[in-house]
N, C-alpha and C positions, 0 to 999 in steps of 0.2 A: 430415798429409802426412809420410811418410819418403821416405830416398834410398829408389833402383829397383837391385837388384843385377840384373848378367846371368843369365843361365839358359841357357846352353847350347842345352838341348831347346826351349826356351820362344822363344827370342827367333834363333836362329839362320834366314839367310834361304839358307844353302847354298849360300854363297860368300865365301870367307875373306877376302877383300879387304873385300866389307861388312858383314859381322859385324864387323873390327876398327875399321872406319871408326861402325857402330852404337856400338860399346865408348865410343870416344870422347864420340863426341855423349853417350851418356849418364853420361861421368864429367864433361863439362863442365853437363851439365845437373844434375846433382848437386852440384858443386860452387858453384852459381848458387845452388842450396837452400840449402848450409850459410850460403852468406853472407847470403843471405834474411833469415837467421832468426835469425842471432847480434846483440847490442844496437846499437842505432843509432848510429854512429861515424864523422866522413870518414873511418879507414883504411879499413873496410870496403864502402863507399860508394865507392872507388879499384878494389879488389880486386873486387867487382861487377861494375864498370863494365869490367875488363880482361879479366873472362871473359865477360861478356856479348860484347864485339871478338872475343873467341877462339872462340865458339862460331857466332857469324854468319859467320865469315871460313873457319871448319873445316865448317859447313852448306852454303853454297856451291858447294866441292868437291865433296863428299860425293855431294850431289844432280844434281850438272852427270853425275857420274860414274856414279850410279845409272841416271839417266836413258838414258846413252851404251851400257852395256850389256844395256839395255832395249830399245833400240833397234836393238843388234846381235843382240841373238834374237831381234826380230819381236815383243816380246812386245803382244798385243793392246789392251788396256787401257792403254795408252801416254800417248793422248793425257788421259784422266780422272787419270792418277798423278800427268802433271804440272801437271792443273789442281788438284790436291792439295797439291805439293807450294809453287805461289805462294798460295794461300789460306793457307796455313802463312806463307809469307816475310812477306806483307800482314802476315798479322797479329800477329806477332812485332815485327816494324818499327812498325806503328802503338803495341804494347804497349811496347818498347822506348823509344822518343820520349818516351811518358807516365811512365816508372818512376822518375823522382825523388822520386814519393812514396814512404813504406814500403810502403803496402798494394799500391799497381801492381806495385810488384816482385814482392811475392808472388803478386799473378794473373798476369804476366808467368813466374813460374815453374811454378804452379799448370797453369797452358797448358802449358806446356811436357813437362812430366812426363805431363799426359794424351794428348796427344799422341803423347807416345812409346810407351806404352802403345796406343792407339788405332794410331795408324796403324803401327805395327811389327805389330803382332797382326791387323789385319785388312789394310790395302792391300800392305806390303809380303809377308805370307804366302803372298795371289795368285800370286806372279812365284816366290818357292820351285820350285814341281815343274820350271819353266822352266829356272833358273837351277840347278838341280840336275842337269839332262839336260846340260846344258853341260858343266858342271866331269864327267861321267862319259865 
């Protein structure tokens, strides 16, 4: 597993408000990795645990807000993104709970990375052409 760089072309959903709120989520999710992976330590085991708060508490938003302009252009598939988007919270939460071990952490992060990958490239892509007539 490496970090995920952005990509512009690759990862943009044509709307600058969630491409930088996307940015985010994947520099905290990255940053989740480094700590993942570096030797077993309580400071790092601190540092984890503070960006794991930082990235459920910036996930949140993020999604309250994606959803909100979802909503505001009708967009169809609405109610499926956001039965996507709590299968995501579940289970982040249920992975989050168990990550006091080393290896949870890492599927905890593992998830996490695929996810972003996964649902950036295929569910939020959907709402692009949407979300693109908007902003034009």
């Amino acid at each position: 597993m490496i970090e995920i760089s952005w990509a512009y072309k690759k990862h943009s959903v044509g709307n600058d408000k969630l491409d930088e709120q996307h940015k985010m989520l994947l520099n905290l999710i990255n940053q989740l990795f480094v700590q993942s992976s570096v030797l077993v330590n309580p400071e790092h085991d601190k540092g984890y645990g503070f960006i794991l708060d930082a990235l459920m508490k910036y996930v949140d938003g993020h999604l309250a807000y994606e959803e909100s302009l979802l909503e505001q252009i009708g967009y169809a598939d609405l109610d499926n993104h956001k039965i996507a988007h709590q299968k995501f919270l579940d289970k982040v939460q249920s992975l989050s709970l168990e990550s006091a071990d080393e290896g949870l952490k890492k599927d905890l992060v593992h998830f996490l990375m695929n996810w972003w990958e996964n649902h950036i490239m295929t569910e939020d892509m959907k709402y692009k052409p949407f979300v693109e007539a908007l902003s034009n």
